[in-house]
PDB file as gemmi writes it, atoms N, CA and C in Angstrom:
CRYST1    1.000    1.000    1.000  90.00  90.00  90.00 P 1                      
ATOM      1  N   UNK A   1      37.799 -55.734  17.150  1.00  0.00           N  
ATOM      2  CA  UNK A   1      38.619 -56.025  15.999  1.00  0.00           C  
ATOM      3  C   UNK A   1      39.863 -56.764  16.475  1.00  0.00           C  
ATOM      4  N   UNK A   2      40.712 -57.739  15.807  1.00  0.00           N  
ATOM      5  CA  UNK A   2      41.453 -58.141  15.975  1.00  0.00           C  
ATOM      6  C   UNK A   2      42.359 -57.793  15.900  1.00  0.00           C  
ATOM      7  N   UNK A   3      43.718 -57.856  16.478  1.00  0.00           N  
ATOM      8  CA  UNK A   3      44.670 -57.731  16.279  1.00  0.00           C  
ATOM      9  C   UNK A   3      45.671 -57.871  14.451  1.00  0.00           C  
ATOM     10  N   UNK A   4      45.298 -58.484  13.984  1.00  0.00           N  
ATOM     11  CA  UNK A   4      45.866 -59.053  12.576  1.00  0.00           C  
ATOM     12  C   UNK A   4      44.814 -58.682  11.712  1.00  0.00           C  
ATOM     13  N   UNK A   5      43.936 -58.257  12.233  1.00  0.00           N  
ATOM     14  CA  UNK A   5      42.516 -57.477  10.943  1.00  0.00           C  
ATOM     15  C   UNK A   5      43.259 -55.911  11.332  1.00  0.00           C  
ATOM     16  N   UNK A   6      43.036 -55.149  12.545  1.00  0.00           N  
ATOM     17  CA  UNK A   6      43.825 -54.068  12.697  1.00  0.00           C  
ATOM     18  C   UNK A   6      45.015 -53.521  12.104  1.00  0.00           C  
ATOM     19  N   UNK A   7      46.004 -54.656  11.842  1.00  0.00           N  
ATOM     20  CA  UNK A   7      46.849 -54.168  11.327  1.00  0.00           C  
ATOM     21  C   UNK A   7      46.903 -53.989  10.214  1.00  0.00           C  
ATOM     22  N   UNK A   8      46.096 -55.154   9.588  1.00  0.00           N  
ATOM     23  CA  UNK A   8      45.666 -54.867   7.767  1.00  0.00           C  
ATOM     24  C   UNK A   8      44.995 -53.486   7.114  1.00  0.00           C  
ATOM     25  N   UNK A   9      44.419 -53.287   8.252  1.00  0.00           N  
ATOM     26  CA  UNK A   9      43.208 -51.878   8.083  1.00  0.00           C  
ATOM     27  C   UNK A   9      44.569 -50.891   7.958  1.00  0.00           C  
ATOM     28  N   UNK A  10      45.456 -50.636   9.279  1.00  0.00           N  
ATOM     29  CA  UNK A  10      46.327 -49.665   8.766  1.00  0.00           C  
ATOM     30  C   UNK A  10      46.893 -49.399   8.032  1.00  0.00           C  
ATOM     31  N   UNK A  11      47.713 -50.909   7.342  1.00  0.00           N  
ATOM     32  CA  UNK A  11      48.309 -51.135   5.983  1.00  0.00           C  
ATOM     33  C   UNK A  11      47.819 -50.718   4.834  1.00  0.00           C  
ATOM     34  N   UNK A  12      46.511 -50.797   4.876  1.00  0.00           N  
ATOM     35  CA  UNK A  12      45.663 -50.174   3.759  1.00  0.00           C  
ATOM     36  C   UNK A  12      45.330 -49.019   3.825  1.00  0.00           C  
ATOM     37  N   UNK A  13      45.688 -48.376   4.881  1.00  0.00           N  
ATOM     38  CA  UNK A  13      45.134 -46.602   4.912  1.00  0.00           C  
ATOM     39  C   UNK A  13      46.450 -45.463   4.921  1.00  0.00           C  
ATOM     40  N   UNK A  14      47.754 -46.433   5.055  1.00  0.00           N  
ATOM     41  CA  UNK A  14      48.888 -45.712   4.881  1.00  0.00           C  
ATOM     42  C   UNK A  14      49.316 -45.006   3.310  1.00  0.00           C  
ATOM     43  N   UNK A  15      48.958 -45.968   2.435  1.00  0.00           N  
ATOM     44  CA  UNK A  15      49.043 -45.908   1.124  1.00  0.00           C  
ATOM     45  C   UNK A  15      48.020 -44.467   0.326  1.00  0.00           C  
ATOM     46  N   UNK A  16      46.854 -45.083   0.912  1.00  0.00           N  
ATOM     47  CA  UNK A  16      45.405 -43.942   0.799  1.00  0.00           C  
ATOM     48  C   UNK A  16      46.050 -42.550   1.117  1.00  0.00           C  
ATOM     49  N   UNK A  17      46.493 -42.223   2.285  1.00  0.00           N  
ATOM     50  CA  UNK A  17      47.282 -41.095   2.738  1.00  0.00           C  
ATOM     51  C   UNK A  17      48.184 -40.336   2.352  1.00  0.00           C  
ATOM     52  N   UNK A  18      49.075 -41.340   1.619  1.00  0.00           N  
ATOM     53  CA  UNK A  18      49.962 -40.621   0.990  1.00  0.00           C  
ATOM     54  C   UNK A  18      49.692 -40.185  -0.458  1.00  0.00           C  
ATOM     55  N   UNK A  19      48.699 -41.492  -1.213  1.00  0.00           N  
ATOM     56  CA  UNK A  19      48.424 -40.769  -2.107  1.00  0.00           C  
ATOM     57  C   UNK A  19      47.113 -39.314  -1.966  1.00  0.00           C  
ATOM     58  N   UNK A  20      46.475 -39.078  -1.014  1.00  0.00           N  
ATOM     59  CA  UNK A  20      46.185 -38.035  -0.712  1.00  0.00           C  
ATOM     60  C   UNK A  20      46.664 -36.587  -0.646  1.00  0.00           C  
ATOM     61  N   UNK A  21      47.942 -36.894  -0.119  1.00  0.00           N  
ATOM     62  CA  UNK A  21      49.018 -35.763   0.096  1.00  0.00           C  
ATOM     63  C   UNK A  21      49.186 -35.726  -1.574  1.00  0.00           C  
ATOM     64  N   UNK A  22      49.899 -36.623  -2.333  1.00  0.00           N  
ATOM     65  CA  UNK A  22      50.440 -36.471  -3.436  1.00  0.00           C  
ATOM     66  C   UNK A  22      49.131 -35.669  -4.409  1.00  0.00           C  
ATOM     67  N   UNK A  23      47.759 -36.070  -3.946  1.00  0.00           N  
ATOM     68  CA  UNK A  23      46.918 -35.544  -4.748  1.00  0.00           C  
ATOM     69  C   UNK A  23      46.455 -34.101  -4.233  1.00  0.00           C  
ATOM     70  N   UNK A  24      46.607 -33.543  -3.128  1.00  0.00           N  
ATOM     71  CA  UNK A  24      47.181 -32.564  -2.540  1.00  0.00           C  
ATOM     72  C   UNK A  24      47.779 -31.342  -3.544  1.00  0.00           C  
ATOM     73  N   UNK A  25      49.235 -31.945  -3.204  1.00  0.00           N  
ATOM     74  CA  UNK A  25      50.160 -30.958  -3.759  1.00  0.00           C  
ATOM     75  C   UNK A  25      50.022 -30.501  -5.061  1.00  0.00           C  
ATOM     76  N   UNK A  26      49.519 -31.750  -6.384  1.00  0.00           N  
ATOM     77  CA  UNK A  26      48.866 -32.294  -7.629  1.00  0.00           C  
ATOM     78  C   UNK A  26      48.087 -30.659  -7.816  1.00  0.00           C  
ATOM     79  N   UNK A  27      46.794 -30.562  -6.827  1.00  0.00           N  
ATOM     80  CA  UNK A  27      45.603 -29.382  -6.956  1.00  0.00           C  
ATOM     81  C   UNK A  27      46.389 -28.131  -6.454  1.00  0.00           C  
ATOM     82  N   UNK A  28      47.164 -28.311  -5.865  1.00  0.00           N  
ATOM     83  CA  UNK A  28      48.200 -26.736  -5.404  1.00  0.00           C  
ATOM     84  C   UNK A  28      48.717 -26.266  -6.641  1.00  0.00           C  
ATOM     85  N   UNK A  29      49.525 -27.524  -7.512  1.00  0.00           N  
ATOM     86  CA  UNK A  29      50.145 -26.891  -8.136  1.00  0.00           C  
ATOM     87  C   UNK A  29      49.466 -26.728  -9.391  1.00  0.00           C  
ATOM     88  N   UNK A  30      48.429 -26.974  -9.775  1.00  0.00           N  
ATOM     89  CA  UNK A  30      47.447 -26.997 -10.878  1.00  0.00           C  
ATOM     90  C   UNK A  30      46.562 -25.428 -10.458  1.00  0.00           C  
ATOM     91  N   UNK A  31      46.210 -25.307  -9.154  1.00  0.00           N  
ATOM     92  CA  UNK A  31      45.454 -23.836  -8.871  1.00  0.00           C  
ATOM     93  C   UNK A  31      46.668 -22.470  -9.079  1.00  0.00           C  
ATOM     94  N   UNK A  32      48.194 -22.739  -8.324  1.00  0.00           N  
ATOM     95  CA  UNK A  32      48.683 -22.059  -8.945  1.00  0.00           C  
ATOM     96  C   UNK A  32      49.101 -21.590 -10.996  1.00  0.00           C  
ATOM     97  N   UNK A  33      49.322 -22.783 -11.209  1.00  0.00           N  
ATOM     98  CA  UNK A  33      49.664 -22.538 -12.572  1.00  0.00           C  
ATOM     99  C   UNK A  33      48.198 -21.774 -13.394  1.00  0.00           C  
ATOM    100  N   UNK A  34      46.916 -22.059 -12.497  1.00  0.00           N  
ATOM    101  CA  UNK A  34      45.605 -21.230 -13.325  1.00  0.00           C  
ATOM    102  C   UNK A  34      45.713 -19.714 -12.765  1.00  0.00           C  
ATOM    103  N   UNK A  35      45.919 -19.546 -11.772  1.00  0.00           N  
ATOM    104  CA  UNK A  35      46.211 -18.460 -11.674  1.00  0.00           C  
ATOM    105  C   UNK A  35      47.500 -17.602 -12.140  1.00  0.00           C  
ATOM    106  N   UNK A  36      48.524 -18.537 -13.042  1.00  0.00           N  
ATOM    107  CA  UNK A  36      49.639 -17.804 -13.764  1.00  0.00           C  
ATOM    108  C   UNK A  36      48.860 -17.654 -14.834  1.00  0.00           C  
ATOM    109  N   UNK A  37      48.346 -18.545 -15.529  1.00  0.00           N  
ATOM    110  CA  UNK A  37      47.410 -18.046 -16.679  1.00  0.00           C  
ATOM    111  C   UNK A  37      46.773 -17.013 -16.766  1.00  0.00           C  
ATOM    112  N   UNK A  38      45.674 -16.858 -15.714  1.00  0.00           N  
ATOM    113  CA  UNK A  38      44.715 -15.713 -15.694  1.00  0.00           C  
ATOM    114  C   UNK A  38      45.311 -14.775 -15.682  1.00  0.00           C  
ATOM    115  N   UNK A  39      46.704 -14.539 -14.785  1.00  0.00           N  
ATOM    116  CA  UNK A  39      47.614 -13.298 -15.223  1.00  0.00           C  
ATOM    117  C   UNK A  39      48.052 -12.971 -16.158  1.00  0.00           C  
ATOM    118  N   UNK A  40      48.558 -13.819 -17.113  1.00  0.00           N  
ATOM    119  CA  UNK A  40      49.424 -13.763 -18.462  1.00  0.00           C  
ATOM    120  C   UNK A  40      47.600 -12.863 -19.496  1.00  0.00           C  
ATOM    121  N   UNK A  41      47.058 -13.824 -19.215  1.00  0.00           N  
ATOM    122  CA  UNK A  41      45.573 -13.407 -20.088  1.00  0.00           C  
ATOM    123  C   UNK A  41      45.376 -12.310 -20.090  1.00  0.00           C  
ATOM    124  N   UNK A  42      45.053 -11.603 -18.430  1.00  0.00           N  
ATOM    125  CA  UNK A  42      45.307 -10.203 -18.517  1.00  0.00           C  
ATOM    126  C   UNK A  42      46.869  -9.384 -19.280  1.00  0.00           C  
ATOM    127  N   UNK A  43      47.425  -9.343 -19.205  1.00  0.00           N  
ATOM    128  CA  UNK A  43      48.898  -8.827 -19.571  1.00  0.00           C  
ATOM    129  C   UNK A  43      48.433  -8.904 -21.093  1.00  0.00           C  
ATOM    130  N   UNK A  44      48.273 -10.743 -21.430  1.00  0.00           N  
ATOM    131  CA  UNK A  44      47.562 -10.521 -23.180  1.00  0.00           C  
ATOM    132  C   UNK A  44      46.498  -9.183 -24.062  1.00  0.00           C  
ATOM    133  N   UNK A  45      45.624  -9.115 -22.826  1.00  0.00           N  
ATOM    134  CA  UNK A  45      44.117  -8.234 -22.754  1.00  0.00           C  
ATOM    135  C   UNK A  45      44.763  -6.481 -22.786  1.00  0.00           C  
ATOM    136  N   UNK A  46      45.744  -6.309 -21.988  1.00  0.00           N  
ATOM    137  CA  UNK A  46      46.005  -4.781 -21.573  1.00  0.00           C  
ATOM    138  C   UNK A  46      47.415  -4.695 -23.347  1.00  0.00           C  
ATOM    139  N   UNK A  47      48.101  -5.490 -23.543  1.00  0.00           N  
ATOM    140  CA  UNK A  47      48.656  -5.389 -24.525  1.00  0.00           C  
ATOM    141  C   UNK A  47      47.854  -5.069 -25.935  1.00  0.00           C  
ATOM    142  N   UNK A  48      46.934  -6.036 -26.393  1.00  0.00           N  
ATOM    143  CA  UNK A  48      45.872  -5.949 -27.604  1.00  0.00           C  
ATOM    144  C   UNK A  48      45.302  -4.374 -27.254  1.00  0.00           C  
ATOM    145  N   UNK A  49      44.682  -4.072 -25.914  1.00  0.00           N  
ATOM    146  CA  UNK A  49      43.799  -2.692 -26.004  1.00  0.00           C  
ATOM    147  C   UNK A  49      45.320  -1.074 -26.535  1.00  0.00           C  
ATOM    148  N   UNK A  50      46.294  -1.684 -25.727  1.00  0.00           N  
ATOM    149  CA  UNK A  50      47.511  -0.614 -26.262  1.00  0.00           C  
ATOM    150  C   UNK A  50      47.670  -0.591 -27.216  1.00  0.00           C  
ATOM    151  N   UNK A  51      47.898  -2.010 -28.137  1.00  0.00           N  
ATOM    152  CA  UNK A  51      48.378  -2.025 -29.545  1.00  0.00           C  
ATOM    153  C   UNK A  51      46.782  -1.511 -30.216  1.00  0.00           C  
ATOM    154  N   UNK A  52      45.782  -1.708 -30.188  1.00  0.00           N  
ATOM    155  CA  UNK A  52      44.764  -1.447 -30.632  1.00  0.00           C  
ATOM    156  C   UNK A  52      44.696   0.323 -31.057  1.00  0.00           C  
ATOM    157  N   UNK A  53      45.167   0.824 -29.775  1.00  0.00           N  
ATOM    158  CA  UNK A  53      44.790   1.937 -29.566  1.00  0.00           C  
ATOM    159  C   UNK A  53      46.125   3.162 -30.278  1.00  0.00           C  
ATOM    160  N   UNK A  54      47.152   2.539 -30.482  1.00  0.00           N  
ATOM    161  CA  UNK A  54      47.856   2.742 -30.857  1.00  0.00           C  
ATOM    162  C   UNK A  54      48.465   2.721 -32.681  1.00  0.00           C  
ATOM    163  N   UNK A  55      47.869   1.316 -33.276  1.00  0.00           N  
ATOM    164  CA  UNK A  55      47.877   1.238 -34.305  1.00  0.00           C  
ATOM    165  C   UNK A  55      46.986   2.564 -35.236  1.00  0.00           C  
ATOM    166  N   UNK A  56      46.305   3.124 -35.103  1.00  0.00           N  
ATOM    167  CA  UNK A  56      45.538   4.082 -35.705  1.00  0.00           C  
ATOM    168  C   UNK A  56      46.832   5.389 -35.855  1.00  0.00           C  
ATOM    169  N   UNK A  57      47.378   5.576 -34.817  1.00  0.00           N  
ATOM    170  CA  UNK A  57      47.994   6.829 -34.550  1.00  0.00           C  
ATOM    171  C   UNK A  57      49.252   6.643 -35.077  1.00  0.00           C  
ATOM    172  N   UNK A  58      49.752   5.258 -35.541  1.00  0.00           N  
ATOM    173  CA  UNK A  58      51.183   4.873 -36.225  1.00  0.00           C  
ATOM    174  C   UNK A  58      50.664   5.027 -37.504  1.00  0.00           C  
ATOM    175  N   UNK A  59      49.825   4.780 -38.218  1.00  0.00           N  
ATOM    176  CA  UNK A  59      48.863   4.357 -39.573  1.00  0.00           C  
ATOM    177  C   UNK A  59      48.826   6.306 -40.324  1.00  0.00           C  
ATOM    178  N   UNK A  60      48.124   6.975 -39.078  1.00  0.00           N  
ATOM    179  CA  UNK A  60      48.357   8.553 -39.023  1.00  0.00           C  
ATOM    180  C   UNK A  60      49.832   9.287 -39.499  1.00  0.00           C  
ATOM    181  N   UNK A  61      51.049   8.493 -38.685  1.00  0.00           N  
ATOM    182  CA  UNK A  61      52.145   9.165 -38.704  1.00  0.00           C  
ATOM    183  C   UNK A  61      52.824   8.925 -40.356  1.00  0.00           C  
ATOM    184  N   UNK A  62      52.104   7.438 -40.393  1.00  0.00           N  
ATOM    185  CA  UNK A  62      53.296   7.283 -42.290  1.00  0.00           C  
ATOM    186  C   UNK A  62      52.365   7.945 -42.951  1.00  0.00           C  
ATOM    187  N   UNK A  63      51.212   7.792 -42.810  1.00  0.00           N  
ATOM    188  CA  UNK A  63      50.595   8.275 -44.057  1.00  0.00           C  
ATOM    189  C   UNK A  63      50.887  10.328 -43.876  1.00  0.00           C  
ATOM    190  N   UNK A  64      51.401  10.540 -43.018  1.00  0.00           N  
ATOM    191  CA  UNK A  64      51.703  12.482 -42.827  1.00  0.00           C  
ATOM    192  C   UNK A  64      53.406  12.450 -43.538  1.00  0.00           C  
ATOM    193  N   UNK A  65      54.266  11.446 -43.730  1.00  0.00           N  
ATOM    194  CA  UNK A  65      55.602  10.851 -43.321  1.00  0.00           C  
ATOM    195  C   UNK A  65      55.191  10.331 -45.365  1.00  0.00           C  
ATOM    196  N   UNK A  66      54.792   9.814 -45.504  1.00  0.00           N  
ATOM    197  CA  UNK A  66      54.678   9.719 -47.207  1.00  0.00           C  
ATOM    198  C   UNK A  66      53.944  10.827 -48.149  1.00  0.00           C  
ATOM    199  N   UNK A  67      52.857  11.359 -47.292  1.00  0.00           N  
ATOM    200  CA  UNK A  67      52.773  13.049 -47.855  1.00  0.00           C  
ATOM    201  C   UNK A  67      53.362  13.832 -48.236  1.00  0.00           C  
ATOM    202  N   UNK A  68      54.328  14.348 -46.878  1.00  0.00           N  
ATOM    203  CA  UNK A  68      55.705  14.999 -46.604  1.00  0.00           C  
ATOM    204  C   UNK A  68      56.689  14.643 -48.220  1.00  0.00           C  
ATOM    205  N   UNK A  69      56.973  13.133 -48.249  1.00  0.00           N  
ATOM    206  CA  UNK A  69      57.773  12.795 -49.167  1.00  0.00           C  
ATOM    207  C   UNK A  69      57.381  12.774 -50.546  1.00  0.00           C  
ATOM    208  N   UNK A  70      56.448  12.502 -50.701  1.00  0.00           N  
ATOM    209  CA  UNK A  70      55.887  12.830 -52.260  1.00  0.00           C  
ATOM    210  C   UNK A  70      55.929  14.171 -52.999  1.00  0.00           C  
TER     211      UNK A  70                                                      
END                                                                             
């Protein structure tokens, strides 16, 4: 290879590289933010089964709480 073809080749693979890195960091910070999701989802999931489980036994207390008062 030549000298002046060589250097073109590098010129063209410096660019490639960096946008590599940039596409890099791009999938880091895209795998973290899915894994903030999947957390929040759960937190969503354990909230609905509390409130779920809970709404029956609030529903219990007015209706003993408007008995009482009538």
């Amino acid at each position: 290879m030549s000298m002046g073809l060589r250097s073109q080749v590098h010129a063209h693979r410096r660019p490639y590289g960096r946008l590599r890195r940039a596409m890099a960091a791009v999938e880091n910070g895209m795998r973290k933010l899915t894994d903030i999701a999947v957390v929040l989802g759960r937190y969503d999931e354990r909230i609905l089964a509390v409130t779920t489980r809970l709404n029956p036994t609030d529903n219990r207390w007015e209706e003993l709480r408007q008995s009482r008062n009538s």
